[in-house]
C-alpha positions in Angstrom: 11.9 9.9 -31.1 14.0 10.4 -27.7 15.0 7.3 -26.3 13.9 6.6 -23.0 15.2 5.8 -20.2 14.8 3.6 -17.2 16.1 4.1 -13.3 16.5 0.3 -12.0 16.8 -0.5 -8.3 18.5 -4.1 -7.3 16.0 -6.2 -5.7 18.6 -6.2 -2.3 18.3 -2.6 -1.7 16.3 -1.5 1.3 14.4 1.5 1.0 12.7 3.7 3.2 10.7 7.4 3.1 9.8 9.7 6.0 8.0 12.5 4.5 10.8 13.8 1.9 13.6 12.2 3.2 14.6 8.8 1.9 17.6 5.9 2.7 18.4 3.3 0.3 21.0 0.2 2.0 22.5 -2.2 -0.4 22.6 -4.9 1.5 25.5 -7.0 0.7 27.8 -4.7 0.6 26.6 -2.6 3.4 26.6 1.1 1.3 23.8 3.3 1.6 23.0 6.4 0.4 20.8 9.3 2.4 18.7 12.3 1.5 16.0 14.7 1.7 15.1 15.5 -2.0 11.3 15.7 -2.5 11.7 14.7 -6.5 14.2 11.9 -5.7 11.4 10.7 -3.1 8.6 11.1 -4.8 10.7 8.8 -7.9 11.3 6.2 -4.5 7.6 6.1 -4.0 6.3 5.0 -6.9 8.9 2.2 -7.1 7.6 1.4 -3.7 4.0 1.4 -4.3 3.6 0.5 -7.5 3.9 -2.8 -9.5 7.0 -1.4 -11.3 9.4 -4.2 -10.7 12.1 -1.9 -8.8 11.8 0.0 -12.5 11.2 3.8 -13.0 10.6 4.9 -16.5 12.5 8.3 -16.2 10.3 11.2 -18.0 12.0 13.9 -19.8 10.6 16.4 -17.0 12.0 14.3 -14.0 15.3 14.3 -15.3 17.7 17.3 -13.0 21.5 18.1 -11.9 19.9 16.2 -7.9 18.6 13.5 -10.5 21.6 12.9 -12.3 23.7 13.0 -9.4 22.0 10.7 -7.5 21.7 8.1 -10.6 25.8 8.4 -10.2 25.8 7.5 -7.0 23.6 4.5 -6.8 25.6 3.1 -9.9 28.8 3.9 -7.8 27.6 2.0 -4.8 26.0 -0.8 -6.8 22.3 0.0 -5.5 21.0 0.6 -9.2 21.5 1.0 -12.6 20.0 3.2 -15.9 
């Protein structure tokens, strides 16, 4: 059985979506990380609009280079953790 993982946004990130393009703040440190990937936003959404408790349970077909990368930098800029 393959392990699964979880994508976990801290509850002082701002977030925001326009169509396929997303911004996530940390505020209190003031980092932020911008882009326009439509699987990275659609991921954003259901955080948003779901009751996931800032948690997305990362299928294997979600999981990409964009994904990975972007996992990286929200652990870098202490947005998030997996």
């Amino acid at each position: 059985m393959e392990k699964q993982e979880a994508l976990i946004i801290n509850p002082y990130t701002y977030i925001t979506l326009v169509g396929g393009n997303y911004l996530l703040y940390n505020t209190i440190n003031g980092e932020y990380i911008r882009g326009n990937n439509l699987n990275i936003s659609k991921i954003l959404k259901r955080l948003l609009f779901t009751n996931s408790q800032w948690m997305y349970h990362v299928p294997t077909e979600d999981k990409d280079t964009d994904l990975s990368n972007f996992i990286l930098e929200i652990k870098e800029k202490n947005i998030g953790d997996i």
